[in-house]
PDB file of the backbone (N, CA, C, O) and the ligand in Angstrom, with CONECT records:
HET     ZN  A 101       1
ATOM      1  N   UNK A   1    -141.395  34.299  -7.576  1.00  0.00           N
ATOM      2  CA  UNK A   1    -141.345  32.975  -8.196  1.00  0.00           C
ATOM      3  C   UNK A   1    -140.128  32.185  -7.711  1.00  0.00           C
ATOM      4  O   UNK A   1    -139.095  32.316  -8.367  1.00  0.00           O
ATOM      5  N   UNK A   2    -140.122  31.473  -6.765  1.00  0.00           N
ATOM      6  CA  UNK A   2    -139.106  30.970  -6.168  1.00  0.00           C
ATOM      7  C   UNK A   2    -139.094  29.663  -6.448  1.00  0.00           C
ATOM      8  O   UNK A   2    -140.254  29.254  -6.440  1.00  0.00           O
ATOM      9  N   UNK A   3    -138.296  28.784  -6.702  1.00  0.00           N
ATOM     10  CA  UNK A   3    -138.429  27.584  -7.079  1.00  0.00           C
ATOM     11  C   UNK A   3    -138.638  26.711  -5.808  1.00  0.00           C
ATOM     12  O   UNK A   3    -138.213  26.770  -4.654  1.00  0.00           O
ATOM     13  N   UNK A   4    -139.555  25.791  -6.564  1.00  0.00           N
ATOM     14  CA  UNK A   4    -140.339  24.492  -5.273  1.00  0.00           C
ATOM     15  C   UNK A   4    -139.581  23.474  -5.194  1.00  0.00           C
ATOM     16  O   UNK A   4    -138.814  23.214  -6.121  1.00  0.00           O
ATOM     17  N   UNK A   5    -139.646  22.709  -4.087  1.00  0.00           N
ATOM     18  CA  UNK A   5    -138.720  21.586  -4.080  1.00  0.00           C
ATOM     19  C   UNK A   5    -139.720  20.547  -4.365  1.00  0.00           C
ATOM     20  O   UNK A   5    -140.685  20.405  -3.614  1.00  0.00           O
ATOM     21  N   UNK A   6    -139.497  19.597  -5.709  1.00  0.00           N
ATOM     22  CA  UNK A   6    -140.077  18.598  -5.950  1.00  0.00           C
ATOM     23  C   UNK A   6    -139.142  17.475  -5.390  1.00  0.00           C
ATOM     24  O   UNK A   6    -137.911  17.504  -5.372  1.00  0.00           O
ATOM     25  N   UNK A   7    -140.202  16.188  -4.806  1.00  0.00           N
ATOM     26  CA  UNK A   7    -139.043  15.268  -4.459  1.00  0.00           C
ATOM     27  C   UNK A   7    -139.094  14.569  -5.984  1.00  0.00           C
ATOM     28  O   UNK A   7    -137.903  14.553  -6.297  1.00  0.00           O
ATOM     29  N   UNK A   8    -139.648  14.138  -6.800  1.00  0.00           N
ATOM     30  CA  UNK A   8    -139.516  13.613  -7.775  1.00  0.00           C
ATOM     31  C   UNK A   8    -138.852  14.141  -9.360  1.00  0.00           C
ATOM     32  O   UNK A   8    -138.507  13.492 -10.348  1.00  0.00           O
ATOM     33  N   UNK A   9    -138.863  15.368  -9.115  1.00  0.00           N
ATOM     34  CA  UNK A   9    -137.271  16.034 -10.003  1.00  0.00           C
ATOM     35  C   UNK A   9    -136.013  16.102  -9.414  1.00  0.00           C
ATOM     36  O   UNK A   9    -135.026  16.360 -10.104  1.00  0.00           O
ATOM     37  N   UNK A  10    -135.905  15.823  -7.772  1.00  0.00           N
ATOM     38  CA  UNK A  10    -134.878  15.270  -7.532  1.00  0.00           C
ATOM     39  C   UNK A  10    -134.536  13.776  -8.075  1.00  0.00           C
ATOM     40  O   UNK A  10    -133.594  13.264  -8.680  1.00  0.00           O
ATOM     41  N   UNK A  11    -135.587  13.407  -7.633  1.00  0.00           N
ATOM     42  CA  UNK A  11    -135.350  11.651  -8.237  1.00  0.00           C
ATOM     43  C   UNK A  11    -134.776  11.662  -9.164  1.00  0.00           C
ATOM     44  O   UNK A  11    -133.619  11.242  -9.175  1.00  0.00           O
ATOM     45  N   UNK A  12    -135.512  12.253 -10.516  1.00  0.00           N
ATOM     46  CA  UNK A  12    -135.119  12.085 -11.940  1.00  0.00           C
ATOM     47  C   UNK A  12    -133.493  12.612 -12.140  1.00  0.00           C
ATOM     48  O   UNK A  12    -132.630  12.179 -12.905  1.00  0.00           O
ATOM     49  N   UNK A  13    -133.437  13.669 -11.185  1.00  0.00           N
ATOM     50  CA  UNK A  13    -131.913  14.317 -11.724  1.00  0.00           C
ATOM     51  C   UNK A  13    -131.058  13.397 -11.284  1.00  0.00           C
ATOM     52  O   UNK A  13    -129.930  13.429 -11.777  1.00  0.00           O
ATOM     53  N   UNK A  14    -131.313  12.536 -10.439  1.00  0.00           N
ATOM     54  CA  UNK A  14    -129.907  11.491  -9.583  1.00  0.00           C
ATOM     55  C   UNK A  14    -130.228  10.436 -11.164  1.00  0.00           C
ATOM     56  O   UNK A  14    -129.253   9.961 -11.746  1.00  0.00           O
ATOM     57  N   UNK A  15    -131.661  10.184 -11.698  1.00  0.00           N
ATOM     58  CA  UNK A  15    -131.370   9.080 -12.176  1.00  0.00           C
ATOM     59  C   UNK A  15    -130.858   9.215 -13.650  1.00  0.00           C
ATOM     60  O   UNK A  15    -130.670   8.387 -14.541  1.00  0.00           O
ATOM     61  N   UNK A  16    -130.714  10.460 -13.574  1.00  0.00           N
ATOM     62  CA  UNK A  16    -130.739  11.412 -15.251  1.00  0.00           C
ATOM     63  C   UNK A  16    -128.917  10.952 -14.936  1.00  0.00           C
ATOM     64  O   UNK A  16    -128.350  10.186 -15.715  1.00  0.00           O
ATOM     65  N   UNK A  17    -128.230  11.512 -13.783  1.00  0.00           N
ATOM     66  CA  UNK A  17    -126.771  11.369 -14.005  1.00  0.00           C
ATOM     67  C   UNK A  17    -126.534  10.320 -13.848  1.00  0.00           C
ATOM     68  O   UNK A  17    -125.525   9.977 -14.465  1.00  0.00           O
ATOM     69  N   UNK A  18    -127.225   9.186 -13.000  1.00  0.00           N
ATOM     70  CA  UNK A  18    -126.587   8.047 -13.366  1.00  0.00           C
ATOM     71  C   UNK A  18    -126.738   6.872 -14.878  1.00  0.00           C
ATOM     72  O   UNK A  18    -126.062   5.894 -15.197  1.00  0.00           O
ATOM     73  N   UNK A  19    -127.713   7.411 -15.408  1.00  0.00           N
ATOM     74  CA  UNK A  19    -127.316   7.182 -17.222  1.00  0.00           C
ATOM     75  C   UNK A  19    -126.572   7.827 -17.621  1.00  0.00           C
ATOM     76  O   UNK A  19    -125.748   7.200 -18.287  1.00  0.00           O
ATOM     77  N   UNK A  20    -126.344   9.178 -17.552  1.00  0.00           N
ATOM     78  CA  UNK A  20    -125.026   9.994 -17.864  1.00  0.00           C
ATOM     79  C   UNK A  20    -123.826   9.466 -17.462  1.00  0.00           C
ATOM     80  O   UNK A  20    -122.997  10.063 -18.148  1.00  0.00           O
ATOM     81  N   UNK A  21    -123.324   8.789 -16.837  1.00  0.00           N
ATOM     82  CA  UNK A  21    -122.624   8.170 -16.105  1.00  0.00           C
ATOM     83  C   UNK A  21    -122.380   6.742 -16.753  1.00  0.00           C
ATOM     84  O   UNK A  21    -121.272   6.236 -16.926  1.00  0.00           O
ATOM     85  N   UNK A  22    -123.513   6.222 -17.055  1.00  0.00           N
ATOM     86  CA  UNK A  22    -123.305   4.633 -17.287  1.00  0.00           C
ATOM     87  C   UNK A  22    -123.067   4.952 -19.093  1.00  0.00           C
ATOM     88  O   UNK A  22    -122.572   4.111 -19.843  1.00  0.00           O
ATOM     89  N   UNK A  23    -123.562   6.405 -19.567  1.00  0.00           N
ATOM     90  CA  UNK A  23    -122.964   6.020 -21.042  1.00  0.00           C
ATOM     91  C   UNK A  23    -121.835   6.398 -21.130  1.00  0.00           C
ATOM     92  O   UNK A  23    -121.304   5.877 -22.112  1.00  0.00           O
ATOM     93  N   UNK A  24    -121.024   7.208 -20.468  1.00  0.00           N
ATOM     94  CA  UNK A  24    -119.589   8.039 -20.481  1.00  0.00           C
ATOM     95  C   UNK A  24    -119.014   6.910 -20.013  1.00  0.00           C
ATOM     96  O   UNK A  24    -117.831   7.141 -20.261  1.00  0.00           O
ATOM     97  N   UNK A  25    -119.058   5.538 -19.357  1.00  0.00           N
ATOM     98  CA  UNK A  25    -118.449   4.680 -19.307  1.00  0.00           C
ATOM     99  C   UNK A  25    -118.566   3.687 -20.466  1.00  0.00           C
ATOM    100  O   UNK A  25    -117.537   3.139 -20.861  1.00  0.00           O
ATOM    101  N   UNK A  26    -119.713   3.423 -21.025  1.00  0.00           N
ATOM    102  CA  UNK A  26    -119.746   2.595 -22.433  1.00  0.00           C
ATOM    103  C   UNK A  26    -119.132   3.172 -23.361  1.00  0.00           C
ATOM    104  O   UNK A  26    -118.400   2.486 -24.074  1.00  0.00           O
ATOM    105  N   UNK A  27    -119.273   4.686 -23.619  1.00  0.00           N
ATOM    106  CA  UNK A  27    -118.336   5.346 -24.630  1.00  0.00           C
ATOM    107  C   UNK A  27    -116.934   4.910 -24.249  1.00  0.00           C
ATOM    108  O   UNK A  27    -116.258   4.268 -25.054  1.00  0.00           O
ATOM    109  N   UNK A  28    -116.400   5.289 -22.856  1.00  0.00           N
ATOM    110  CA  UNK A  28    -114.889   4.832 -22.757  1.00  0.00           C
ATOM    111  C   UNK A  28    -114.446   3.284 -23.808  1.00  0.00           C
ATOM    112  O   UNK A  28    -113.736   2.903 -24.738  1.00  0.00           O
ATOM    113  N   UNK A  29    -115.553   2.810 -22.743  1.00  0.00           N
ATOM    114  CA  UNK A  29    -115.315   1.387 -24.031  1.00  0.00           C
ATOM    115  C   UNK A  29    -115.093   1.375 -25.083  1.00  0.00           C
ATOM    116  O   UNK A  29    -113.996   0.944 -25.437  1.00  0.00           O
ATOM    117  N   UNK A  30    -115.989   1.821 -26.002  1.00  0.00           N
ATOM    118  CA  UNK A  30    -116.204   1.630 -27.281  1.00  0.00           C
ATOM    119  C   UNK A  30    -114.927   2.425 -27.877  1.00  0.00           C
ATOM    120  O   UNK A  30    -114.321   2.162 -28.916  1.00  0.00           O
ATOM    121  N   UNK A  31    -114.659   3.532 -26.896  1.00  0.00           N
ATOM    122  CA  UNK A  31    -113.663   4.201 -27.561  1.00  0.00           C
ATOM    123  C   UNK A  31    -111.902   3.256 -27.394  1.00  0.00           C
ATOM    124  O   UNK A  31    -111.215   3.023 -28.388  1.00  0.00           O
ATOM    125  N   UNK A  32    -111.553   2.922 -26.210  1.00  0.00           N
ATOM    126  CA  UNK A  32    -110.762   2.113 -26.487  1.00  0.00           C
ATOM    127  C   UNK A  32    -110.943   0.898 -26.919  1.00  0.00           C
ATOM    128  O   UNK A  32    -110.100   0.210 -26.343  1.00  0.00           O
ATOM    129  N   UNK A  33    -111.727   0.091 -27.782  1.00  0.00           N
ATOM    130  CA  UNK A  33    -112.046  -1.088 -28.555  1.00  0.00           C
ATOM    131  C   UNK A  33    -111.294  -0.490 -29.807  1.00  0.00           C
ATOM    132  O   UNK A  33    -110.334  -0.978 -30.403  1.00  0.00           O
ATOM    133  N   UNK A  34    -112.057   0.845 -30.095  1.00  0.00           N
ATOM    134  CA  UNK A  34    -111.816   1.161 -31.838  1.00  0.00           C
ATOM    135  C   UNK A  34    -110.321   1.625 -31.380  1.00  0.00           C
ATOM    136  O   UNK A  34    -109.453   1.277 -32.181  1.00  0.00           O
ATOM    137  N   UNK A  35    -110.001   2.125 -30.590  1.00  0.00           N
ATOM    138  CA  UNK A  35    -108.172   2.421 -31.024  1.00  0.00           C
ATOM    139  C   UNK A  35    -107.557   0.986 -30.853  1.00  0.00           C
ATOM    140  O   UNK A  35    -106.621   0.802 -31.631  1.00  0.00           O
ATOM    141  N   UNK A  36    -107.702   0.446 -30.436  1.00  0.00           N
ATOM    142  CA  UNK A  36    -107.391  -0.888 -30.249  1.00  0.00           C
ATOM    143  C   UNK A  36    -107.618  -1.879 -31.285  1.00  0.00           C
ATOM    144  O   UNK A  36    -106.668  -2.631 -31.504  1.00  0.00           O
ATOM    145  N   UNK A  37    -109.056  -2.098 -32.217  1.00  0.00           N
ATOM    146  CA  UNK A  37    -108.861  -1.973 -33.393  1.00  0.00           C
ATOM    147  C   UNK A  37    -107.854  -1.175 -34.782  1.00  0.00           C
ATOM    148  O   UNK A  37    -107.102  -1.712 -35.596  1.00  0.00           O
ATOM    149  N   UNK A  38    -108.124  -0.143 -34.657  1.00  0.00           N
ATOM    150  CA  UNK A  38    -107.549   1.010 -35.305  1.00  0.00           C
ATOM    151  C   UNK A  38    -105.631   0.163 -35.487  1.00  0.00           C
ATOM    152  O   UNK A  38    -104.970  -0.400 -36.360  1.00  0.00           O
ATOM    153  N   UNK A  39    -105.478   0.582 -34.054  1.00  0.00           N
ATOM    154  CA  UNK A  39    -104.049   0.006 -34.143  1.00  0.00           C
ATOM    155  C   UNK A  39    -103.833  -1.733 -34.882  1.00  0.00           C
ATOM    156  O   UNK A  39    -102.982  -1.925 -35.750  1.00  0.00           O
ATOM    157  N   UNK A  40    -104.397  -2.431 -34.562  1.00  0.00           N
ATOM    158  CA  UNK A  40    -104.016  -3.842 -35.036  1.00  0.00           C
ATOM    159  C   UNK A  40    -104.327  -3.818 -36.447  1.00  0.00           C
ATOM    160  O   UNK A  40    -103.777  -4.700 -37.106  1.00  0.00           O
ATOM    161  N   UNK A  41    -104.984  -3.118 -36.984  1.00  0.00           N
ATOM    162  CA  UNK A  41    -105.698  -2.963 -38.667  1.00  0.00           C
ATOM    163  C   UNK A  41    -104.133  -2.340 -38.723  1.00  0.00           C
ATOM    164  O   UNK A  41    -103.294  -3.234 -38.835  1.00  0.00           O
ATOM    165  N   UNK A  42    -103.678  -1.208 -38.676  1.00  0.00           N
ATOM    166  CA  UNK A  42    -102.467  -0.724 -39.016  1.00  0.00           C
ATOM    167  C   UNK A  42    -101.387  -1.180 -39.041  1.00  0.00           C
ATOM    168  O   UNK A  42    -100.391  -0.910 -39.711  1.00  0.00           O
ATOM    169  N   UNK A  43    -101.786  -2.588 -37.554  1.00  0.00           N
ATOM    170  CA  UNK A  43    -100.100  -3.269 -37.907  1.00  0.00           C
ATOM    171  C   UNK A  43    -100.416  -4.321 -38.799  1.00  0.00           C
ATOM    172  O   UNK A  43     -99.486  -4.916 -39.344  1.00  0.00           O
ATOM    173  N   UNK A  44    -101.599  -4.643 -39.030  1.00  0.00           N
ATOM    174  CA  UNK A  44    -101.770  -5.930 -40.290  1.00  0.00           C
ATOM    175  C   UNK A  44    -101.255  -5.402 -41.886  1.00  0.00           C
ATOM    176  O   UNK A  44    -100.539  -5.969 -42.712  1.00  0.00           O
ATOM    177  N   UNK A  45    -102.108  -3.770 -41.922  1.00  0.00           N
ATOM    178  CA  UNK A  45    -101.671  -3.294 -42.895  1.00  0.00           C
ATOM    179  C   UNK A  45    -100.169  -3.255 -43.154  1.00  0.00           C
ATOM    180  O   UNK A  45     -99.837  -3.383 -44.332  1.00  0.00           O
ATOM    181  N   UNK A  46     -99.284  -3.112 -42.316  1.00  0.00           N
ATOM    182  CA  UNK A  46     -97.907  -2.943 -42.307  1.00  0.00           C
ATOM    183  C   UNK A  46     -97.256  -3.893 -42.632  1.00  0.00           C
ATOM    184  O   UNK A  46     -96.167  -3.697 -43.172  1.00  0.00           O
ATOM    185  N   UNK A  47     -97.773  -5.345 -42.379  1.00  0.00           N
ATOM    186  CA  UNK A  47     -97.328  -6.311 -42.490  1.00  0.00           C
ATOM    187  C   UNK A  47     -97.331  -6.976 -44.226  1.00  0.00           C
ATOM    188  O   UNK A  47     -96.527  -7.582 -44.935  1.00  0.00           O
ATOM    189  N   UNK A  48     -98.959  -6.358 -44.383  1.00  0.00           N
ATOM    190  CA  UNK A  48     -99.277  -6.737 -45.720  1.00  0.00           C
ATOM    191  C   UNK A  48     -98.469  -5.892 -46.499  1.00  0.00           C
ATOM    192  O   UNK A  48     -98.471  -4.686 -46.253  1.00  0.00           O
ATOM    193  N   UNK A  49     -97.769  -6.357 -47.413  1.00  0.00           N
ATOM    194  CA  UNK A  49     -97.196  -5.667 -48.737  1.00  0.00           C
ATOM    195  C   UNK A  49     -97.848  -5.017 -49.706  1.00  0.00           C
ATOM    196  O   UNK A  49     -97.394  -3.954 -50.128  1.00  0.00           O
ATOM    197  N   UNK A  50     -99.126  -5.609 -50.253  1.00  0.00           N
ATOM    198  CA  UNK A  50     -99.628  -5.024 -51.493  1.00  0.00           C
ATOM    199  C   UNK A  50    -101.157  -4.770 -51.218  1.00  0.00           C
ATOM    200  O   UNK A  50    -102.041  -4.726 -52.073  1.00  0.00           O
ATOM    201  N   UNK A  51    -101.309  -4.597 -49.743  1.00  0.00           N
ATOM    202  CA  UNK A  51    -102.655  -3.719 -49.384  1.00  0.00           C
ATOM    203  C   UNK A  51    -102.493  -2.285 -48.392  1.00  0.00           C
ATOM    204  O   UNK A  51    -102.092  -2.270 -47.228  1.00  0.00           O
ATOM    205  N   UNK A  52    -102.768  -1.542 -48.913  1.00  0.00           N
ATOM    206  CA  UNK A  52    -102.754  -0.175 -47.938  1.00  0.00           C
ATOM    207  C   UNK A  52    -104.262   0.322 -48.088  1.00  0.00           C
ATOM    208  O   UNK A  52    -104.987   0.071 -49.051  1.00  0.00           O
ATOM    209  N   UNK A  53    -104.613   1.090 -46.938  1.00  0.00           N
ATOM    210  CA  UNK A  53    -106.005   2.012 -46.446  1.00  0.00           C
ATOM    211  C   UNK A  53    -106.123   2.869 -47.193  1.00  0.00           C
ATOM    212  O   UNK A  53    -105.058   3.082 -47.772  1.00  0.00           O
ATOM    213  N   UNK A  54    -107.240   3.772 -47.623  1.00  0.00           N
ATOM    214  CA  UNK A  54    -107.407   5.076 -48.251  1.00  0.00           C
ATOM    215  C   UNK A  54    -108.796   5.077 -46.912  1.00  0.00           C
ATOM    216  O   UNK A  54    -109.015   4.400 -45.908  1.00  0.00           O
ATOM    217  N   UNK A  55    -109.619   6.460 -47.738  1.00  0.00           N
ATOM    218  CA  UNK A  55    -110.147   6.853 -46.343  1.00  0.00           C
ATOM    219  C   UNK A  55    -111.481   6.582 -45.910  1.00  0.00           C
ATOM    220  O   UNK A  55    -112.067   5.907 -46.758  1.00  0.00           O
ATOM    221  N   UNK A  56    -112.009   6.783 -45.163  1.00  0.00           N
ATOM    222  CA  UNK A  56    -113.500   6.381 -45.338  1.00  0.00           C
ATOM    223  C   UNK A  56    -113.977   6.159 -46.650  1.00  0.00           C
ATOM    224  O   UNK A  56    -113.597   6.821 -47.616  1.00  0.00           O
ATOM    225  N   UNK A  57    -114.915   5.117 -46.712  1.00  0.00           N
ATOM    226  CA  UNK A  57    -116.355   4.989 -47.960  1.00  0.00           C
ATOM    227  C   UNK A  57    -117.603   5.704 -47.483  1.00  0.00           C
ATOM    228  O   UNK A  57    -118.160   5.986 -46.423  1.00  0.00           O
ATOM    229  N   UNK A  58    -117.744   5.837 -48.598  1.00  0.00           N
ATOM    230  CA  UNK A  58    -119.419   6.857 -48.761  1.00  0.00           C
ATOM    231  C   UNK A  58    -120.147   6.383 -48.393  1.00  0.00           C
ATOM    232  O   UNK A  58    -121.128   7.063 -48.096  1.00  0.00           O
ATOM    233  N   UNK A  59    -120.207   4.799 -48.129  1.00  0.00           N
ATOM    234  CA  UNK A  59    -121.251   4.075 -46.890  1.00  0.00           C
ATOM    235  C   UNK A  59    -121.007   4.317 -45.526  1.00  0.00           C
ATOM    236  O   UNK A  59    -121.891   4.043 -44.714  1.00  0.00           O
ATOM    237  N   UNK A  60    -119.884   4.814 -45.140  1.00  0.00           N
ATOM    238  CA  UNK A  60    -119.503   5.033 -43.859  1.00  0.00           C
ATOM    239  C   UNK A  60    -119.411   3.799 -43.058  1.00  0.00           C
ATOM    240  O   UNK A  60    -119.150   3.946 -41.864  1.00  0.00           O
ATOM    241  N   UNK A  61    -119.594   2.535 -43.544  1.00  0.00           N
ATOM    242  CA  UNK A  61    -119.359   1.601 -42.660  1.00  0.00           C
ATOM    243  C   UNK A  61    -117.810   1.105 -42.535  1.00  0.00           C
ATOM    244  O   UNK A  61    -117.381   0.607 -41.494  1.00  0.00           O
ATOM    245  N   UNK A  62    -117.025   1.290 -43.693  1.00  0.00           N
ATOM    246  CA  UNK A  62    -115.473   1.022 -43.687  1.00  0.00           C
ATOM    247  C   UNK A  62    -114.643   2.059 -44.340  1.00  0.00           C
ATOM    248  O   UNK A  62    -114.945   3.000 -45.073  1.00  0.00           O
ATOM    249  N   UNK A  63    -113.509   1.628 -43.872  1.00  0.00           N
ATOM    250  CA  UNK A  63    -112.348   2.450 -44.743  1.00  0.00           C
ATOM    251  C   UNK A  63    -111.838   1.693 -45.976  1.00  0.00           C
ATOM    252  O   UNK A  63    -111.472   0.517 -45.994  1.00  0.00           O
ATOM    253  N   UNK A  64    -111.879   2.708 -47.191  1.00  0.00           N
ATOM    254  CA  UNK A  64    -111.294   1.877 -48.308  1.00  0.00           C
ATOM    255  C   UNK A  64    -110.158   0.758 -48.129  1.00  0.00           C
ATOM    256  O   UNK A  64    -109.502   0.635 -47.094  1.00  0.00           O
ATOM    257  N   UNK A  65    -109.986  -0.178 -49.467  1.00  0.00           N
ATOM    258  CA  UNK A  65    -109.020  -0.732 -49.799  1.00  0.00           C
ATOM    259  C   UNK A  65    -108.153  -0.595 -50.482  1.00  0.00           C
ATOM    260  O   UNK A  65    -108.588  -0.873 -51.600  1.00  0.00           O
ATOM    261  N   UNK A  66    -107.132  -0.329 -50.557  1.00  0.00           N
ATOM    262  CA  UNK A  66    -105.867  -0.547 -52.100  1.00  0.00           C
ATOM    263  C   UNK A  66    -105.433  -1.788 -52.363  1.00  0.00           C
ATOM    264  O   UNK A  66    -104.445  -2.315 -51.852  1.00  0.00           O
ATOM    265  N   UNK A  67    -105.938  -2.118 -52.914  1.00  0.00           N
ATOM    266  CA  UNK A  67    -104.757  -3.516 -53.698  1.00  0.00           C
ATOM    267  C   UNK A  67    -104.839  -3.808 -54.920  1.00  0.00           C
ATOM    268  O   UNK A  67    -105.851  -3.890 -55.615  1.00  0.00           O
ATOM    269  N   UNK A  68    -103.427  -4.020 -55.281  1.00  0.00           N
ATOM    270  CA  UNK A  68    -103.089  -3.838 -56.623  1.00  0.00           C
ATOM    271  C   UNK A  68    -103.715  -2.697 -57.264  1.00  0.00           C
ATOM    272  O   UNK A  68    -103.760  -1.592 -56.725  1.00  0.00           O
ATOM    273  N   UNK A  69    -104.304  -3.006 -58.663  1.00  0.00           N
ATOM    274  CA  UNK A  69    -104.373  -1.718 -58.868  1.00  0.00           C
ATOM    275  C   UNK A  69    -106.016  -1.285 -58.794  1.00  0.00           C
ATOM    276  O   UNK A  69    -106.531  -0.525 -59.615  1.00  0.00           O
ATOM    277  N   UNK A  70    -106.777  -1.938 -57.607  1.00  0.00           N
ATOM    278  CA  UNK A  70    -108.430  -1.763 -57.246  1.00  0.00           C
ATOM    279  C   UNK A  70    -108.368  -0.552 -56.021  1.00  0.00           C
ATOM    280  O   UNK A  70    -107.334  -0.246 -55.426  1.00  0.00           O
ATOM    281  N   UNK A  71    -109.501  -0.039 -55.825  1.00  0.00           N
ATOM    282  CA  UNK A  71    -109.611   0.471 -54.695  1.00  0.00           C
ATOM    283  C   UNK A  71    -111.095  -0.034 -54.503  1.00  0.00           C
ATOM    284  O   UNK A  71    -111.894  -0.146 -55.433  1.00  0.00           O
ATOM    285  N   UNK A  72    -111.363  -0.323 -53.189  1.00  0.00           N
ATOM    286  CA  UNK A  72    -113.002  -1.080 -53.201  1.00  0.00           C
ATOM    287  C   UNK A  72    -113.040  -1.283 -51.539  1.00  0.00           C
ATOM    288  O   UNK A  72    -112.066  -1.603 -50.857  1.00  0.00           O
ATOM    289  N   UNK A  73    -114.607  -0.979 -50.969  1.00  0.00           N
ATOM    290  CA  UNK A  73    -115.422  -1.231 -50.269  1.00  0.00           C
ATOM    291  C   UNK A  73    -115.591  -2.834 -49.564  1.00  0.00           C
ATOM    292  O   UNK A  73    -116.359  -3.600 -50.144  1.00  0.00           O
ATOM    293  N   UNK A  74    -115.012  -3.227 -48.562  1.00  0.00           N
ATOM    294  CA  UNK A  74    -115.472  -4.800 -48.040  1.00  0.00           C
ATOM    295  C   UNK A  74    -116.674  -4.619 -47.408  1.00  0.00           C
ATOM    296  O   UNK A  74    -117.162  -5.479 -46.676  1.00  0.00           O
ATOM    297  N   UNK A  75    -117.172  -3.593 -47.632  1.00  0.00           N
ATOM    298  CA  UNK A  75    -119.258  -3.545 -46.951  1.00  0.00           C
ATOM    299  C   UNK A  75    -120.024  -3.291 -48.119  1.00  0.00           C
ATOM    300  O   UNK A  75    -120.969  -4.047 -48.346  1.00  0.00           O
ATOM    301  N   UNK A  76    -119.774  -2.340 -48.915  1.00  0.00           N
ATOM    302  CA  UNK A  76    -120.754  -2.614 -49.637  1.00  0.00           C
ATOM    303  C   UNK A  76    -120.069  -2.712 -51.143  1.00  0.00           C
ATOM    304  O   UNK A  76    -118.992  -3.300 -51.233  1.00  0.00           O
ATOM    305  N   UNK A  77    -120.713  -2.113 -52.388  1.00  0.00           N
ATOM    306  CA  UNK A  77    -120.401  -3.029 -53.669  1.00  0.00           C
ATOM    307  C   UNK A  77    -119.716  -1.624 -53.947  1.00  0.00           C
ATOM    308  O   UNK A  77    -120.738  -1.037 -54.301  1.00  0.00           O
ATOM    309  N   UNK A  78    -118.628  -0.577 -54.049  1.00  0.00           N
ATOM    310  CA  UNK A  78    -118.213   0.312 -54.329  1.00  0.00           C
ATOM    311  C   UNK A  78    -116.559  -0.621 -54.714  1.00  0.00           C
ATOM    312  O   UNK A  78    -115.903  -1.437 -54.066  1.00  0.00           O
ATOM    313  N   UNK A  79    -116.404  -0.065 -55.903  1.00  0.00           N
ATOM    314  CA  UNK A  79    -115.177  -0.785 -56.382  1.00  0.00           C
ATOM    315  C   UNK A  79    -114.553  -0.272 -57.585  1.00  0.00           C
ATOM    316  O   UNK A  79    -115.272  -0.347 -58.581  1.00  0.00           O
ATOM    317  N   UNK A  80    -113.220   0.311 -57.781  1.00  0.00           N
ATOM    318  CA  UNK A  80    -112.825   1.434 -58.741  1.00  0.00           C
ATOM    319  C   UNK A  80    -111.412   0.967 -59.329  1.00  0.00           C
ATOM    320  O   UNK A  80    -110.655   0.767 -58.380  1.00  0.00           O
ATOM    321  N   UNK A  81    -110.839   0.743 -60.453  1.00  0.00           N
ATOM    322  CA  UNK A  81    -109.651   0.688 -60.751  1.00  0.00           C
ATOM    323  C   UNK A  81    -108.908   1.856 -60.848  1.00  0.00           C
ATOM    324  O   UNK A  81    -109.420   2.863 -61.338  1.00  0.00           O
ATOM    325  N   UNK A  82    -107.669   1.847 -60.408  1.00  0.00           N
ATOM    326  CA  UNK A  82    -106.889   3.342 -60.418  1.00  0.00           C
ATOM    327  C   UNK A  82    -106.227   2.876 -61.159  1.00  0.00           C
ATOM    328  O   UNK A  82    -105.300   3.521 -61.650  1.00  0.00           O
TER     329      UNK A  82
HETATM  330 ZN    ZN A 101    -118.662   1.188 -48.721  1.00  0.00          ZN2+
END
């Protein structure tokens, strides 16, 4: 059982890595956007006095809020007094 040479699983494998390729470059992106985000949220936070981060929400779309004495969700309706 020796393996056959298809020309068209060659095809696919060149075209298989070059999507492999074109998403490991969109990830790069996306990944330096969010530290790049990440960081400017941290220096706003720093700046702000009476708002600090807590950690992810259970919607997973944001990271909590602190202010004053609320903690709450800017995506969805999750909102708690401490
Ligand atoms: Zn939420």
């Amino acid at each position: 059982m020796g393996h056959k040479y298809d020309p068209g699983d060659a095809r696919r494998r060149r075209l298989l890595s070059r999507r492999l390729h074109e998403i490991e470059e969109r990830l790069e992106t996306v990944e330096r956007r969010a530290d790049r985000l990440e960081n400017t949220l941290q220096g706003v936070v720093r700046e702000a006095t009476s708002v600090s981060l807590g950690g992810p929400c259970r919607c997973g779309e944001s990271l909590l809020i602190v202010r004053r004495q609320t903690i709450y969700c800017p995506q969805c309706q999750y909102r708690r007094t401490i």
